[in-house]
C-alpha positions in Angstrom: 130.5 143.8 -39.9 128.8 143.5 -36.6 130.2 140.5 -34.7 129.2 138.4 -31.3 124.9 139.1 -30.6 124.4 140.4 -34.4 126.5 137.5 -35.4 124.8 135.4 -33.7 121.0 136.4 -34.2 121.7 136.5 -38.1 123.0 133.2 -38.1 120.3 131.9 -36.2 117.6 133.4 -38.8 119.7 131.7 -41.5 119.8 128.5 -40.2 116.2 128.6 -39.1 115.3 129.4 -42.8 113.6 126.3 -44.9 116.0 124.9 -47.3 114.4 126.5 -50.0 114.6 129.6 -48.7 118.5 129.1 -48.1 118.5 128.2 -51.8 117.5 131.9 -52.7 120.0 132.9 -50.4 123.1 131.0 -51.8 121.7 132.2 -55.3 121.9 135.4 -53.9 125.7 135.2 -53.3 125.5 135.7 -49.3 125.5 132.0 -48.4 129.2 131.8 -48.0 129.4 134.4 -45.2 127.3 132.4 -42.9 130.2 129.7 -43.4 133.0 132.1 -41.7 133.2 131.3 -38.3 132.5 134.1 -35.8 135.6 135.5 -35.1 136.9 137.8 -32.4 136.8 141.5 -33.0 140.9 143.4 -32.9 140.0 147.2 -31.8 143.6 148.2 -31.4 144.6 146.7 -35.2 141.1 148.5 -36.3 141.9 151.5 -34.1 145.7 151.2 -36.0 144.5 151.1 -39.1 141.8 154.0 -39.1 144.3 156.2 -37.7 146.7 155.5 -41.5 143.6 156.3 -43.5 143.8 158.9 -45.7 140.4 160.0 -46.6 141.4 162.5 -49.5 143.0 159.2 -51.1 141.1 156.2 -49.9 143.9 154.8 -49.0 146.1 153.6 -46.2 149.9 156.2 -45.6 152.0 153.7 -44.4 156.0 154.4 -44.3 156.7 152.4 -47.4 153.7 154.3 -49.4 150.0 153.5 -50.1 148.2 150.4 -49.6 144.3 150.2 -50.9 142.1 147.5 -49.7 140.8 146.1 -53.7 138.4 144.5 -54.7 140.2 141.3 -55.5 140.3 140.9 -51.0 136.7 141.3 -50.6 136.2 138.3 -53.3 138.8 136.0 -52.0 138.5 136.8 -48.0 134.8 137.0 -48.2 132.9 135.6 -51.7 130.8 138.6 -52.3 130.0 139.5 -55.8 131.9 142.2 -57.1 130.4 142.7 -60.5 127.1 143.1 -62.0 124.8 146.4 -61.3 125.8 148.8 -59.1 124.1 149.0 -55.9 122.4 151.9 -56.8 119.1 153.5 -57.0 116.3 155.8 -54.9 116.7 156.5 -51.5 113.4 157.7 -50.1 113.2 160.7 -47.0 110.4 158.2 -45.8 110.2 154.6 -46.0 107.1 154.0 -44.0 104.8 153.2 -47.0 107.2 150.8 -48.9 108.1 148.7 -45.4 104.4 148.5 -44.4 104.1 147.1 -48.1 107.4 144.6 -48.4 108.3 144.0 -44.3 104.6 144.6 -42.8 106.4 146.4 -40.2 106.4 149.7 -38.6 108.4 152.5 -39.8 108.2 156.1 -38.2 107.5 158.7 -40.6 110.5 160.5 -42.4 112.8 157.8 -41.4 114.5 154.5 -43.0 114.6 152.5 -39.3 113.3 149.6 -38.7 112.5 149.0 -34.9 115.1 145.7 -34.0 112.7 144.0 -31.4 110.0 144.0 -33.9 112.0 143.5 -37.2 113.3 140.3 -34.8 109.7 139.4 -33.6 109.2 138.5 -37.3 111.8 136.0 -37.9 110.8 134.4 -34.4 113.6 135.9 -32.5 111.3 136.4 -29.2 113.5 135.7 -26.5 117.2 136.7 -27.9 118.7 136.5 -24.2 121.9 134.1 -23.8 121.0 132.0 -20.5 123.2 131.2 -17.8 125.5 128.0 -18.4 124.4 127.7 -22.5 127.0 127.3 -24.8 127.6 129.1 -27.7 126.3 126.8 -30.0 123.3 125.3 -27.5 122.4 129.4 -27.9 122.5 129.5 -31.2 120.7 125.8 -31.6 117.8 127.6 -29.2 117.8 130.5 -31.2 117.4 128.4 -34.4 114.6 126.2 -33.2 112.5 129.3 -32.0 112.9 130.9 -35.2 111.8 127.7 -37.0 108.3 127.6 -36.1 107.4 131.6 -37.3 108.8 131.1 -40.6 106.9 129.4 -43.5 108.1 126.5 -44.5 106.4 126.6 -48.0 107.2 129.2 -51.0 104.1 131.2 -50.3 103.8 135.1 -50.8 104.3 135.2 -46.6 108.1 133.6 -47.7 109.0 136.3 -49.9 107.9 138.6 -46.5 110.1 136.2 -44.5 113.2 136.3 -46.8 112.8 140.5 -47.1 112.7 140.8 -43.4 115.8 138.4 -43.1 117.8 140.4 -45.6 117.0 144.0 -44.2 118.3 142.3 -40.8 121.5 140.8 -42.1 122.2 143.9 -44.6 121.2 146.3 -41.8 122.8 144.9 -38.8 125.6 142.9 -40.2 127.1 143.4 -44.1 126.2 147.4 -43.4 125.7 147.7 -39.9 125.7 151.3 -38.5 125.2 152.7 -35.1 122.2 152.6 -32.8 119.8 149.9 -31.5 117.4 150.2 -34.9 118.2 148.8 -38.4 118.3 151.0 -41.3 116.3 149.5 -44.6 117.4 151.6 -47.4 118.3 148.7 -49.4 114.5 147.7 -49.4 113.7 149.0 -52.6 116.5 147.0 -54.0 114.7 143.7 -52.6 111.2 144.2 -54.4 112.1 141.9 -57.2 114.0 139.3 -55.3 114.8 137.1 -58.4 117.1 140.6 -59.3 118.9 140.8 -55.5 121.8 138.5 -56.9 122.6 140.4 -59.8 124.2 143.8 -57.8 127.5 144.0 -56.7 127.2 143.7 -53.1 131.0 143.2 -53.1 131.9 146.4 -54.2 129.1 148.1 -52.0 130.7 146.3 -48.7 134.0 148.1 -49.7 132.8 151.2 -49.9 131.0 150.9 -46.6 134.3 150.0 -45.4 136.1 152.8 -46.7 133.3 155.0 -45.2 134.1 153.4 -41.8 138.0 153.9 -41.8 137.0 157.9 -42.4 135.2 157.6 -39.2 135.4 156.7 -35.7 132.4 155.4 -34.4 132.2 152.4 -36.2 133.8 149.1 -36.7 135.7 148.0 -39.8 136.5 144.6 -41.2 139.8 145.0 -42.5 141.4 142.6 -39.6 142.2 139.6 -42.1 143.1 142.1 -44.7 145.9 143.2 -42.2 147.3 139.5 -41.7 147.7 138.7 -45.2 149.0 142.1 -46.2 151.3 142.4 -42.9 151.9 139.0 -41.5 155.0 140.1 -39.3 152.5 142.5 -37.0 151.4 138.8 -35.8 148.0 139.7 -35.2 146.4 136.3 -36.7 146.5 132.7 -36.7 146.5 131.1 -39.8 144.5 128.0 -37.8 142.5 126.2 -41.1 144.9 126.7 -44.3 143.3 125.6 -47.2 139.7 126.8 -46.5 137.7 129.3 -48.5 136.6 131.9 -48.3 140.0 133.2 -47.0 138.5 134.6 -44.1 137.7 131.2 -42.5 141.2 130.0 -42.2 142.1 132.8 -39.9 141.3 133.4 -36.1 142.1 136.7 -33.9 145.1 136.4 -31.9 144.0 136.8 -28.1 145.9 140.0 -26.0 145.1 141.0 -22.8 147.3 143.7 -22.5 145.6 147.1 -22.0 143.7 148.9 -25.0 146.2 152.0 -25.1 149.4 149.3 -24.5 148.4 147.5 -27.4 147.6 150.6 -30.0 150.8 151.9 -28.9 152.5 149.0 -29.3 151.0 148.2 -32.9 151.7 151.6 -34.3 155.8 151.2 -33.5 155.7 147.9 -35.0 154.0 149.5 -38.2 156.5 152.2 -37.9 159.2 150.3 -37.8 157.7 147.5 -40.3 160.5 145.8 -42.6 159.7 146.6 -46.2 160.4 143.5 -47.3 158.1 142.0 -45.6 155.2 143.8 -46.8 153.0 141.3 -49.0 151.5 143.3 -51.6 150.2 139.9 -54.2 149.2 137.9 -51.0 146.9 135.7 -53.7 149.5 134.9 -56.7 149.6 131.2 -54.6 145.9 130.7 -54.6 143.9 128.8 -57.7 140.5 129.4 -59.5 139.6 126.4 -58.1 135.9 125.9 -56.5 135.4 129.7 -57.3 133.8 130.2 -60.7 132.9 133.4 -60.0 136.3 134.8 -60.3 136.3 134.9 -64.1 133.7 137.3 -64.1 135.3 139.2 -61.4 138.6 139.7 -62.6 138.6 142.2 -65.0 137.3 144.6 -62.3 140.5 143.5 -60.1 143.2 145.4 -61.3 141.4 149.1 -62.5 140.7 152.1 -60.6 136.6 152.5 -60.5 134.1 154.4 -58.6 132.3 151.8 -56.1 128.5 152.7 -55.5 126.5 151.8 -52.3 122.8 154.1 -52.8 124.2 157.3 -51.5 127.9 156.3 -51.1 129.6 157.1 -54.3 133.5 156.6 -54.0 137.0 156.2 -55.7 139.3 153.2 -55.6 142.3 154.7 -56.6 144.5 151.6 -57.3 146.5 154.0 -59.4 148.1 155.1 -55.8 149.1 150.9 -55.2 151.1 150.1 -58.5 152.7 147.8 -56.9 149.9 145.6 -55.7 149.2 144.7 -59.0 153.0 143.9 -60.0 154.2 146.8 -61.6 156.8 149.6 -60.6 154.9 152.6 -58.5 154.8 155.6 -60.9 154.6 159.2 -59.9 150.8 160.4 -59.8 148.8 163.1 -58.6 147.9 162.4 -55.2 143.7 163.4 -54.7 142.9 166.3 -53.0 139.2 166.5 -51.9 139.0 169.6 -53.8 139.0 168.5 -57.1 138.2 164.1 -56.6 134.6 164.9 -54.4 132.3 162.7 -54.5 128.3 163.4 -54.9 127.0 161.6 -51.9 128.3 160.4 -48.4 126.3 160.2 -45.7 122.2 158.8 -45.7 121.4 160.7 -42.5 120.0 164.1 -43.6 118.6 163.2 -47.2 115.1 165.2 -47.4 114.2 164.4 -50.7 113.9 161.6 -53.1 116.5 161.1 -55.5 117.8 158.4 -58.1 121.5 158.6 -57.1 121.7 156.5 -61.0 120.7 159.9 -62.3 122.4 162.0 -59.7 125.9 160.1 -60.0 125.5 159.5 -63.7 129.3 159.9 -64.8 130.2 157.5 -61.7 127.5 155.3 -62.8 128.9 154.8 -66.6 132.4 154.6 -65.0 130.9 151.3 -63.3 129.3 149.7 -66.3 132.8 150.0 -68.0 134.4 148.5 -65.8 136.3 151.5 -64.5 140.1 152.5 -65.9 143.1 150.2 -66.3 146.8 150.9 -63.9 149.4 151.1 -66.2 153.0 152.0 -65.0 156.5 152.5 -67.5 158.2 153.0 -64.2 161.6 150.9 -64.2 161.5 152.0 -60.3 159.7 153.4 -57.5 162.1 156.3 -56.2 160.1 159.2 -57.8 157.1 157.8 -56.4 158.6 157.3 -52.8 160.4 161.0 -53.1 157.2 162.6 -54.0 155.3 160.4 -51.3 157.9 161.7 -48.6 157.4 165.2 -49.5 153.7 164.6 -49.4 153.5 163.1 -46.0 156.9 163.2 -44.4 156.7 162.7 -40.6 153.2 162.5 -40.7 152.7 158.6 -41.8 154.7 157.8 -38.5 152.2 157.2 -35.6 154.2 155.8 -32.4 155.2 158.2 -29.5 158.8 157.5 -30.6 158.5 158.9 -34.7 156.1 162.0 -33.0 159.5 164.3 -33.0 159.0 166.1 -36.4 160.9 163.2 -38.2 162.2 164.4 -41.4 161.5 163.7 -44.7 164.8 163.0 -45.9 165.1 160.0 -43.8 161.7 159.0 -44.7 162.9 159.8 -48.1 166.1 157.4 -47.7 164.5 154.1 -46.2 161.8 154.5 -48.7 164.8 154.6 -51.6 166.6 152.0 -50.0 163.8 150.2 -49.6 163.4 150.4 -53.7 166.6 149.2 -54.3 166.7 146.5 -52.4 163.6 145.4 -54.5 165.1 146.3 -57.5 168.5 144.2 -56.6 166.3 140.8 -55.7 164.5 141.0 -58.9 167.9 141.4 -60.9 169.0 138.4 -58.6 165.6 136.3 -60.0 166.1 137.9 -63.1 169.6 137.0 -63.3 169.1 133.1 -62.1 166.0 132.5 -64.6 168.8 133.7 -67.3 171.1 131.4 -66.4 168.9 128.6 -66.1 167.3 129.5 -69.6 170.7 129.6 -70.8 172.0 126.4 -69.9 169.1 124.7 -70.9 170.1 126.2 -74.1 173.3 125.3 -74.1 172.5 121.9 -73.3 169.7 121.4 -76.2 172.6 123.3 -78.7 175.1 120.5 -78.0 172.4 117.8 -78.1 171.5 118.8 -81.6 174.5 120.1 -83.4 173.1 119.6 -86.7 169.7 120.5 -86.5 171.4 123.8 -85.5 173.6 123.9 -88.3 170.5 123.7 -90.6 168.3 126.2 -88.8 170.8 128.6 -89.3 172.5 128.7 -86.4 169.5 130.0 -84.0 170.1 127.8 -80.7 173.9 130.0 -80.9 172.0 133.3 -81.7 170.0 133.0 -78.9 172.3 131.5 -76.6 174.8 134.8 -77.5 172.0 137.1 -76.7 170.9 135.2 -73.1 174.8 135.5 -72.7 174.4 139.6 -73.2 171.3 139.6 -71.4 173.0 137.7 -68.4 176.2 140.0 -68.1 173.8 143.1 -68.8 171.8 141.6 -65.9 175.1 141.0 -63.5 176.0 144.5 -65.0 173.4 145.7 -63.4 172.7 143.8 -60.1 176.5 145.0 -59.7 175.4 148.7 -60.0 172.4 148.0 -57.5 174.4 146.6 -55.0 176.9 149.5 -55.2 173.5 151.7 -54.9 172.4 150.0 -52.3 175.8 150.1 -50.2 175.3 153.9 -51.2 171.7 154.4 -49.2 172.6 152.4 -46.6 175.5 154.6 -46.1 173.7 157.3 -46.3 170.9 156.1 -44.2 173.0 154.9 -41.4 174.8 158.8 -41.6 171.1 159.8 -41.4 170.3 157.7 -38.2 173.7 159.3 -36.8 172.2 162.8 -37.5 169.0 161.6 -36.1 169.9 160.1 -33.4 172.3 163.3 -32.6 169.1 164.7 -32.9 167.5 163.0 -30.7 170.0 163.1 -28.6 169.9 167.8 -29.0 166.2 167.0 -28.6 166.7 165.3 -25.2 168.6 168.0 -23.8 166.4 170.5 -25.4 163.4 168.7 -23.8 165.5 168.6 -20.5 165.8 172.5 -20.8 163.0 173.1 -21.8 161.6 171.1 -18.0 164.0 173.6 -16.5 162.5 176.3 -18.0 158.9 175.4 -17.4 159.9 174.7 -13.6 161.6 178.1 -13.3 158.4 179.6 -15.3 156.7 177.6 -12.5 158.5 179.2 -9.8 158.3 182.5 -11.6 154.7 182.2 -12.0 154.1 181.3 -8.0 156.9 184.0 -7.7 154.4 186.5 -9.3 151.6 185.2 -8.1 153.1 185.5 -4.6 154.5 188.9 -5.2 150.9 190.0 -6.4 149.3 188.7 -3.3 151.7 190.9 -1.7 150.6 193.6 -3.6 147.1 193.0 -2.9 148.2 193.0 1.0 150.1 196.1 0.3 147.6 197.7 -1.1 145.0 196.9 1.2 147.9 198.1 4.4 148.0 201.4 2.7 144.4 201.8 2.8 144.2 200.4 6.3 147.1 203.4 7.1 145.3 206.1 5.2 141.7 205.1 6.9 143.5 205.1 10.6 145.7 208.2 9.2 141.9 209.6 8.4 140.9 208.3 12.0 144.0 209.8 13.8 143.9 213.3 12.0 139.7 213.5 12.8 140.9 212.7 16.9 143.2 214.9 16.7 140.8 217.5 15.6 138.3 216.5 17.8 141.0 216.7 20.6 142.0 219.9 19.2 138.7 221.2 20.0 138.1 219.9 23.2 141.2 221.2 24.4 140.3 224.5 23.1 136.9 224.2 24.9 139.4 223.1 28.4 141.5 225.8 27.5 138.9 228.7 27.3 136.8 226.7 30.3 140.0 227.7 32.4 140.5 231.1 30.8 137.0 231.6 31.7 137.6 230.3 35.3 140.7 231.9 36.1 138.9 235.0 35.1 136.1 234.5 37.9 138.7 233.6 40.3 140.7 237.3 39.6 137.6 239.4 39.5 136.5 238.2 43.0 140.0 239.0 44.4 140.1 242.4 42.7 136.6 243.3 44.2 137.9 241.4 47.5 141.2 243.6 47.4 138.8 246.7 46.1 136.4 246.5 49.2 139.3 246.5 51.4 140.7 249.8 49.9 137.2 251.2 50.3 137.1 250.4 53.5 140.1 250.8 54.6 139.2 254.5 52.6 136.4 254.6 54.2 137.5 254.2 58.0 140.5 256.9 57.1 138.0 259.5 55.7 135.9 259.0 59.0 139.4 259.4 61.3 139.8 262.5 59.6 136.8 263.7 59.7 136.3 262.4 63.5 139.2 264.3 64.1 138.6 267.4 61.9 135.6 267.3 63.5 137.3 267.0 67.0 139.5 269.6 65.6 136.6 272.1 65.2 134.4 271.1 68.5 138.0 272.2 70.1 138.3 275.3 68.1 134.5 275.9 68.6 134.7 275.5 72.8 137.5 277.7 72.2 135.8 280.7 70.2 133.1 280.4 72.4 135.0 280.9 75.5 136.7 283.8 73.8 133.4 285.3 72.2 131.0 284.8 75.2 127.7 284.0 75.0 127.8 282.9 71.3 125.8 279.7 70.4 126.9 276.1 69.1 128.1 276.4 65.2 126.7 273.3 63.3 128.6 271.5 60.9 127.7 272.4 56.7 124.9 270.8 55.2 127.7 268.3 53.1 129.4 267.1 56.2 126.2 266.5 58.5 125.3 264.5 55.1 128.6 263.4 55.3 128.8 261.9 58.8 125.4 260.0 58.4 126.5 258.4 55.0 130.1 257.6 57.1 127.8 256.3 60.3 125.6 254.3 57.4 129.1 253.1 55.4 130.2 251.9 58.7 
């Protein structure tokens, strides 16, 4: 159920409703749910519980096995019918033509929402806003009195419009609220005959809505006063008005201001570690008939397994899994498997066509009208039950932080045994003391009437000889139960040795294993240092090779220019030789030169003297002149010189 504004509104639209129209309402069966006080909403005991849901099985994995919310709880802790028709039918892809009809309100086409402003606008809920100082109940009153004046106050076709529109609102937004701002009317073709609404099992639809909640997580469920009669020692409620029904008025949400994730974590080790014994599973064997006539037809739906219909939602209540809830020993069964116990429908969103989910869901249809399957059990104990159970779930119906260390099955196995015969030794005990007591009332009547016995044959001494065998069979075997039960918890406290030795390994194993991630931490920044070294390695050697390029290309370059130096000086040294070589070569010439012209001045001198001397011995002879060659001679010597 919604709770606080949705609460709140619907009441107000209840209370605002002529008398008459309440009438239909109580007729209806839904006039004891405006009676429960408002009460606070527990999201760590919802969040809890979802999270021990077993969708496959419908049921809650606890330690000590399954628990199944029944039908029998929805009657007691809230009054809704759980017999009659099945809330069944057509659901429609578009519901525009049928609310325009029935609601005279808007619906968008292919869709089953009602807009909430309007759908509220029709019951008079103009201005829903909670003003500043107002009480709780001067809101509501305000609420109430506003509503008042827009409804008819005389059974006239616009009351039938009235009471539709204040049924889609508090079966939308409240009994089967869902998510978003808009409220879904699928139920609306249910509420064309109104003088027919009261004969459905709303009960029974609510409980399948509920089961469809715990399989997800986006919605809230209304198990929270299931939880404090079922599991009193998790101390979540008050028991604050005993006595009241329905149950669910006597009971008021605990306030905790702890933190959220404090709280969860704090509920699931105290359903972890929940005692046994103190799991109520008959929390109603105390509670009368009385003031609830109702019950009579609703009880021989209470203890059978039967396929609970809401439209679309078709789905199992497998009390078969919860023997025990109903009194009897927990036999071994077949645990469902979603392969083989599907269902036909589950979720409304995404339904394109019209379909009779009557005709569509027609074996889980008849299985309704008969009333479902009995829960019969020949099991003398529950050990089978618990061992398969433990192989089943093991560790995994353990939820705290402290039971998330792969927990075994055999110590699973071992509480849940000891857990059985400790039940099995206090009903021997009650077993035994109700045979005593029967057999000294026995005794007594025999020696009060001696000879009445003596003429019935003897029968008060018959019988008090067999209550004698059936008491010392009954010590016989409490005797053997207690040794069993020494046994287990023998075993089971060996087991918490081993486990907490475990523990204790897996301490030092977790201890190692932070030395190992710190080490693969260091080895990691190791290697990623290293690798950055690498990088700069690499990148140095290419820095080397480029400058090695570099260096090699200077030196080439210097190379070459020295060459060019090199063959600039050859060339140089070269000028500078050939002008001394012609320096040194004039000089020779000329120094040549001027001996050729002393030897010829003197051969010459030489010749003039022998010519003055011919000529003085010849007589008379002429001057001789010099050849042709040396006259050429002279004047190339004069010219040289």
């Amino acid at each position: 159920m919604r709770t606080r504004v949705s609460w709140t509104l619907v009441l107000a639209a209840f209370l605002a409703l002529p008398p008459f129209q309440r009438d239909r309402v109580e007729e209806m069966g839904f006039g004891e749910i405006f009676r429960i006080e408002r009460m606070r909403v527990d999201p760590a005991l919802t969040q809890a519980l979802r999270s021990r849901w077993d969708r496959e099985a419908n049921a809650f994995a606890f330690p000590w096995g399954h628990m199944i919310p029944r039908l029998e709880d929805v009657s007691r802790i809230t009054w809704l019918s759980v017999y009659g028709k099945a809330v069944s039918g057509y659901t429609y892809p578009c519901y525009h033509d049928i609310a325009e009809r029935l609601l005279d309100l808007p619906v968008e086409r292919r869709s089953s929402l009602v807009p909430r402003i309007a759908l509220q606008k029709s019951l008079g809920l103009f201005e829903v806003g909670k003003n500043g100082g107002e009480s709780e109940d001067e809101y509501l009153e305000r609420l109430a009195r506003v509503s008042r004046r827009e409804l008819a106050s005389e059974p006239w076709p616009q009351a039938d419009l009235d009471l539709r529109c204040f049924l889609v609102l508090f079966l939308g937004r409240l009994l089967f609220a869902t998510r978003g701002d808009a409220v879904h009317c699928r139920f609306l073709p249910l509420l064309v005959d109104l003088g027919e609404v009261g004969g459905y099992a709303w009960g029974a639809a609510f409980l399948a809505h509920q089961f469809d909640c715990l399989s997800t997580s986006d919605r809230q469920t209304s198990m929270s006063v299931w939880a404090y009669l079922h599991l009193p020692a998790l101390g979540r409620g008050e028991l604050t008005r005993p006595g009241l029904v329905p149950i669910a008025r006597r009971w008021e949400s605990r306030r905790d201001t702890r933190h959220l994730a404090d709280q969860l974590k704090r509920l699931q080790e105290a359903i972890d570690s929940y005692p046994y014994l103190d799991v109520v599973w008959q929390p109603y064997l105390g509670e009368g008939d009385e003031g609830q006539p109702w019950l009579a037809q609703a009880r021989p739906y209470f203890g059978r397994s039967v396929w609970l219909h809401a439209l679309n939602l078709v789905l199992s209540l497998n009390l078969f899994l919860t023997q025990r809830s109903l009194g009897l020993r927990q036999s071994v069964v077949e645990f469902p498997v979603r392969d083989r116990f599907h269902w036909p429908g589950w979720s409304f969103h995404g339904l394109h066509d019209t379909t009779d989910w009557r005709e569509r869901a027609r074996e889980q249809s008849e299985n309704w009208e008969q009333k479902g399957k009995g829960v019969r059990s020949d099991a003398t104990t529950d050990d089978a039950y618990l061992q398969a159970y433990a192989l089943k779930y093991g560790g995994k119906v353990y939820k705290s932080a402290r039971h998330q260390v792969d927990v075994t099955g055999e110590i699973a196995l071992l509480r849940a045994l000891l857990q059985s015969a400790v039940q099995d030794r206090e009903a021997a005990q009650r077993q035994t003391a109700e045979l005593r007591s029967e057999l000294e009332r026995v005794r007594g009547t025999g020696a009060g009437g001696a000879s009445s016995s003596q003429s019935a044959g003897g029968f008060p001494s018959l019988l008090e000889a067999r209550l004698a065998g059936a008491v010392l069979r009954t010590e016989e075997a409490q005797r053997h139960l207690e040794e069993r039960e020494r046994d287990l918890e023998l075993a089971h406290g060996h087991a918490m040795e081993l486990q907490g030795e475990r523990d204790r390994l897996h301490g030092e194993a977790q201890a190692t294993r932070s030395q190992r991630d710190q080490l693969l931490i260091r080895a990691e920044a190791a290697e990623a240092q290293v690798a950055e070294m690498t990088r700069e390695l690499a990148t140095l050697r290419e820095e080397v090779t480029r400058l090695r390029a570099e260096l090699l290309a200077q030196q080439t370059l210097a190379r070459g220019l020295q060459q060019i130096v090199t063959d600039i000086g050859r060339s140089r040294s070269r000028s500078r030789s050939g002008a001394s070589v012609s320096r040194a070569t004039g000089a020779s010439v000329g120094q040549y030169l001027a001996g050729s012209s002393s030897r010829r001045r003197n051969e010459e001198e030489e010749r003039r003297r022998q010519g003055e001397g011919s000529a003085h011995d010849g007589g008379g002879g002429g001057e001789m002149l010099p050849p042709p060659d040396r006259r050429e001679g002279s004047g190339e010597s004069g010219g040289g010189q």
